[in-house]
N, C-alpha and C positions, 0 to 999 in steps of 0.2 A: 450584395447580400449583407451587408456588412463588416462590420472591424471585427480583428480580436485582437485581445490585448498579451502582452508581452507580461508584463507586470503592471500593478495598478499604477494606472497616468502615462504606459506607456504603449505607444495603438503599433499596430501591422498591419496589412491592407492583404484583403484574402480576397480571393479571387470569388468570383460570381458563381459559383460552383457548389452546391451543399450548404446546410446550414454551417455555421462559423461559431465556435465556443470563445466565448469569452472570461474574462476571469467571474466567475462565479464563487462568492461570497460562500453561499452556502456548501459548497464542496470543501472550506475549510472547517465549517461548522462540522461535518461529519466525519473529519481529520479528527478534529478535537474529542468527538464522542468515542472516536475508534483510538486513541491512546489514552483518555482515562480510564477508560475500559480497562484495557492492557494494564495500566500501571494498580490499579485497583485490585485484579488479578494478580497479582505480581506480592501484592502486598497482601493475601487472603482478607482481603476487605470482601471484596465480590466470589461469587462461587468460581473455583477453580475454570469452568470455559469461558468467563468472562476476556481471559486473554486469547482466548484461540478466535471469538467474535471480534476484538478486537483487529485480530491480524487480519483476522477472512475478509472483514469491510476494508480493511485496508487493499489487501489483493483484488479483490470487487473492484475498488473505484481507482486499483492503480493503472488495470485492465482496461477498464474506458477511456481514461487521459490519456495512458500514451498511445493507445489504437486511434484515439481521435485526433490525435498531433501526429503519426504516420499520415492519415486519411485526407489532412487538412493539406500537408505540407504535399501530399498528390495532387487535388484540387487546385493546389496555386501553380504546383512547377512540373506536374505530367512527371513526377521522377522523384524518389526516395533518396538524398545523400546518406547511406546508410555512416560513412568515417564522421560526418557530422552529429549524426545523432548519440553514436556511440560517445563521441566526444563530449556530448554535452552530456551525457550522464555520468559519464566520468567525472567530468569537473563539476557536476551538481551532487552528486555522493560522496566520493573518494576521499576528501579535504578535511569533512568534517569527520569523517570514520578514523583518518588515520590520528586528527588530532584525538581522538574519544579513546581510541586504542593508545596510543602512546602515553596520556596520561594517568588513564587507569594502569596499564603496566608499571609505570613508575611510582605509583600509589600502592600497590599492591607488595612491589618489592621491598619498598620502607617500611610498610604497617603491619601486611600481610603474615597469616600463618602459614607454615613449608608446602602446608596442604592447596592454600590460595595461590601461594604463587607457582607451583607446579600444574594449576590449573592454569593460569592467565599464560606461562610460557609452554602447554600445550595448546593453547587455543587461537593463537598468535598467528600460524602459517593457514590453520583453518579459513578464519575468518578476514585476512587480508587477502585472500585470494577464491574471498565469495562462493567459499564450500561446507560454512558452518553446519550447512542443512546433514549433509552426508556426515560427516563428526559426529552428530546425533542417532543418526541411523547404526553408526559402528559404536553407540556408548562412550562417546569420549567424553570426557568431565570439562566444557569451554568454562565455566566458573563464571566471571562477569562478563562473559560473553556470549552465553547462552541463548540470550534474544533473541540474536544477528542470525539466526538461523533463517526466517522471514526474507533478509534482507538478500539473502544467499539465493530463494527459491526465486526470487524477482530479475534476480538478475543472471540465473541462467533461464529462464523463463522468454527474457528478452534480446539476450544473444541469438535465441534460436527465432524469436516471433515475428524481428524486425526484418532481416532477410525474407520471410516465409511472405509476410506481408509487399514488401518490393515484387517479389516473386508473383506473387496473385495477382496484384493489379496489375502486372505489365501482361499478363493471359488477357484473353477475348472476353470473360464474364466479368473483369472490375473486381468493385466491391461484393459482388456475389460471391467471387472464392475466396474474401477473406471471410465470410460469413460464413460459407462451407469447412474453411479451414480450422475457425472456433466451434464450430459443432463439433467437427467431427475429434477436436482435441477435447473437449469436454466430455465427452463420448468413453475415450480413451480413457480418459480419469477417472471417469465414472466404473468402466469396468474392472479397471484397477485396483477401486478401491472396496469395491464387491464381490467381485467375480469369488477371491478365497470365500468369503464368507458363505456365498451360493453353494460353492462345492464343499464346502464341509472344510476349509483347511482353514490354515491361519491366519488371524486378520492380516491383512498389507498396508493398513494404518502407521502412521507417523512422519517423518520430516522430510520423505523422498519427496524432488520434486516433480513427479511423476504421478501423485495419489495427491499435489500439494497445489495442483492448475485448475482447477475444478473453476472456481472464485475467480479467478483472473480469466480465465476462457469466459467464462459470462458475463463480465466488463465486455470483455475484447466486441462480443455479439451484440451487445446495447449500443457501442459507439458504430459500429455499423449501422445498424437500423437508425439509428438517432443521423445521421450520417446521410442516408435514404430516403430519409426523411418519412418512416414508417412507422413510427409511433404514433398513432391517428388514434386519438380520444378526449372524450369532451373533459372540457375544464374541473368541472364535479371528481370525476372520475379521477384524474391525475391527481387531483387533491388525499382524495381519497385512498388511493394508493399509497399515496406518502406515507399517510399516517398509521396506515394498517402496517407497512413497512417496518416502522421505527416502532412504534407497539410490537410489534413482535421479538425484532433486537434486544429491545429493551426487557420482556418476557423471559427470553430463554438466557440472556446475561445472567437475571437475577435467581433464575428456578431451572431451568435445563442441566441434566448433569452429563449428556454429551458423553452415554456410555458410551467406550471406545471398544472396539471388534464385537457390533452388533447392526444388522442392518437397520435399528430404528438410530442408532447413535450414528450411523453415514449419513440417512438422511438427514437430522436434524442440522449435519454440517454446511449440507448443501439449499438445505434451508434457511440460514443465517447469511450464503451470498445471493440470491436470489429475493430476501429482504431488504437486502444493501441495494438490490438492481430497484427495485422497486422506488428506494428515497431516492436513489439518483435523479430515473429518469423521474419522478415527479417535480425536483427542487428545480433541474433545467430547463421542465417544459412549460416550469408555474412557479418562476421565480421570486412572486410578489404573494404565495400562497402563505399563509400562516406557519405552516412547518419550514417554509423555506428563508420566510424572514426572523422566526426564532434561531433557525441554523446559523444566520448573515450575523446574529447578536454579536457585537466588538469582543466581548470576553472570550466565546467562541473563533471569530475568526482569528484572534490575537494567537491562540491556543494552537488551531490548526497551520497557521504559518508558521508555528516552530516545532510542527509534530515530529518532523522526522529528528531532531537534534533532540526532542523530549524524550522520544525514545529510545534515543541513543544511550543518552547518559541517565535512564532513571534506575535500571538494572541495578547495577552497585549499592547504590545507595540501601534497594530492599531487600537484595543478597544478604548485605551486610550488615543491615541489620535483623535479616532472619536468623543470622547462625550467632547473633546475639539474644536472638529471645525478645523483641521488642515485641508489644502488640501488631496487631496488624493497623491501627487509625495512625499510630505513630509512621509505620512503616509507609503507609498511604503516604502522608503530609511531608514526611519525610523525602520521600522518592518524588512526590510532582513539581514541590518545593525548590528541590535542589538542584535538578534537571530543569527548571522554568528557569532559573537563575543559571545555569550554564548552558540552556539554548538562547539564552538572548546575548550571551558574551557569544556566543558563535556566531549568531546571523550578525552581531556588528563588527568581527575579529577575524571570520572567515567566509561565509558563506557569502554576506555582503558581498565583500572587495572581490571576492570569487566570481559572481555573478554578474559584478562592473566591469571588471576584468574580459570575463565572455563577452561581455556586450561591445566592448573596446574592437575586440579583435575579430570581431562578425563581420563579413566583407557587406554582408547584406542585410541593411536595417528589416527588412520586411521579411519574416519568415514565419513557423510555425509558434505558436504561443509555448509561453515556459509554464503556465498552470500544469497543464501533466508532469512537468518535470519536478514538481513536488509531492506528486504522488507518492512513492516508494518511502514513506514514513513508517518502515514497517521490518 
């Protein structure tokens, strides 16, 4: 059926079983869209949801990757190493966090006002122990680490999806129950984050990640079908979907204001990952289509291969200079700038040697591709 690739230049042999993802150019393209977004937001350049669009596509498209690297890694060996996978996200997250945490902590202590740094040493046990989300939810002040709250929802997200998923395909129905399993979690999410609103009470809007799956359950469904190979539509058509897709993204980025505890402000959330489904499946099933080879453009994928270390460290920067009063184009330039130039010292200082490192110690050249494992940019 084909290869998929490991990383660019480097093949794995997948078994004849379903289609087979390979590294896809344009899936960093839309890496790239979904943290300028964020950092733009971040710096009120773009209107205030521009950053919650930017997470959402993130959780969108982190949901397909890695349900497609579960699904794939069935296909080749009838069996999920769940200690494996856990492992490789471990060592593809973990390295670069703790460096982005240690040396903002140690920046913050030196420069920092009492208020900063009693932020950055409340937000410490939070966020290395990938529960920023709920810190949010209780009002705790994380300071320049505020962000990580994303990265918090993904990764209990996938504590729980990875087993859930082993568990379904080894049942009688396959990939059926895992398609069953992301309905019916998106289902859940869905009423969670309406139901108050139905009955008169309080929104249930904000960082839970409970109300925060929505977006990554409908990744999860896309790579199943894509998976099934049930995406059946003509050429025209997938094109067309792309671009209706990312016009929209791009719509409610610049003019949505994404009221929050209203049922037209839930839908319009759930309408921003369902956009995001939409470029997906179009750039993978029509990868030579004009939206998919503007995504592929070198500036883009350059961009998207450092999303998640972009994201990491652009925070600070626009913090710091919000509670100095800088404009916001400053704060922009500022924040993309200085995070481009400390995500490329990461992928040559850590994330690299990190990822040779892994590959050193893999008993087995042939396994599931690491494209999903860049997903989690977020």
């Amino acid at each position: 059926m084909g290869r998929v690739t490991d990383t660019p230049g480097t093949d794995a042999v997948a078994a004849d079983v379903g289609p087979t993802l390979g590294y896809q150019p344009a899936l960093d393209g839309i890496r790239a869209f979904a943290v300028v977004a964020v950092i733009a937001s971040h710096s009120s350049l773009w209107p205030h949801p521009g950053g919650y669009i930017g997470v959402d596509v993130f959780f969108t498209l982190s949901g397909f990757l890695i349900t497609a690297i579960l699904l794939a890694e069935w296909s080749t060996d009838r069996r999920i190493r769940l200690g494996a996978f856990y492992r490789r996200r471990l060592l593809r997250l973990t390295p670069p966090l703790v460096a982005f945490v240690a040396v903002t902590a140690a920046w913050y202590e030196v420069v920092g006002s009492p208020a900063q740094r009693h932020a950055v040493t409340a937000g410490l046990p939070w966020i290395l122990t990938y529960v920023g989300n709920w810190a949010e939810v209780r009002h705790v002040d994380l300071g320049p680490f505020s962000h990580l709250w994303s990265l918090a929802v993904e990764e209990q997200f996938y504590l729980l999806w990875a087993p859930l998923v082993a568990v379904a395909l080894s049942s009688r129905w396959r990939e059926r129950a895992v398609s069953w399993a992301a309905v019916g979690g998106l289902a859940a999410c869905t009423v969670a984050r309406l139901y108050p609103l139905a009955s008169g009470g309080a929104p249930r809007g904000g960082y839970g990640t409970d109300v925060q799956c929505d977006g990554i359950f409908l990744g999860c469904a896309l790579a199943v079908a894509w998976h099934r190979d049930r995406l059946q539509m003509t050429p025209g058509r997938r094109r067309w979907l792309g671009v209706g897709g990312a016009l929209i993204l791009v719509d409610l980025g610049r003019h949505a204001t994404l009221p929050g505890g209203t049922l037209a402000g839930e839908a319009l959330v759930l309408a921003v990952a369902v956009a995001t489904l939409a470029v997906i499946a179009s750039v993978i099933l029509e990868p030579t289509a004009p939206l998919a080879r503007l995504l592929s453009c070198r500036p883009a994928t350059w961009i998207g291969r450092r999303s998640y270390a972009i994201y990491l460290w652009h925070f600070p920067f626009t913090w710091a200079l919000a509670t100095h009063g800088a404009p916001p184009a400053a704060r922009f330039l500022c924040g993309l700038g200085g995070s481009v130039l400390l995500a490329e010292l990461s992928m040559d200082l850590i994330e690299g040697r990190v990822a040779r490192w892994r590959r050193g110690l893999s008993a087995r050249p042939a396994r599931a591709p690491d494209e999903a494992e860049r997903a989690p940019a977020s």
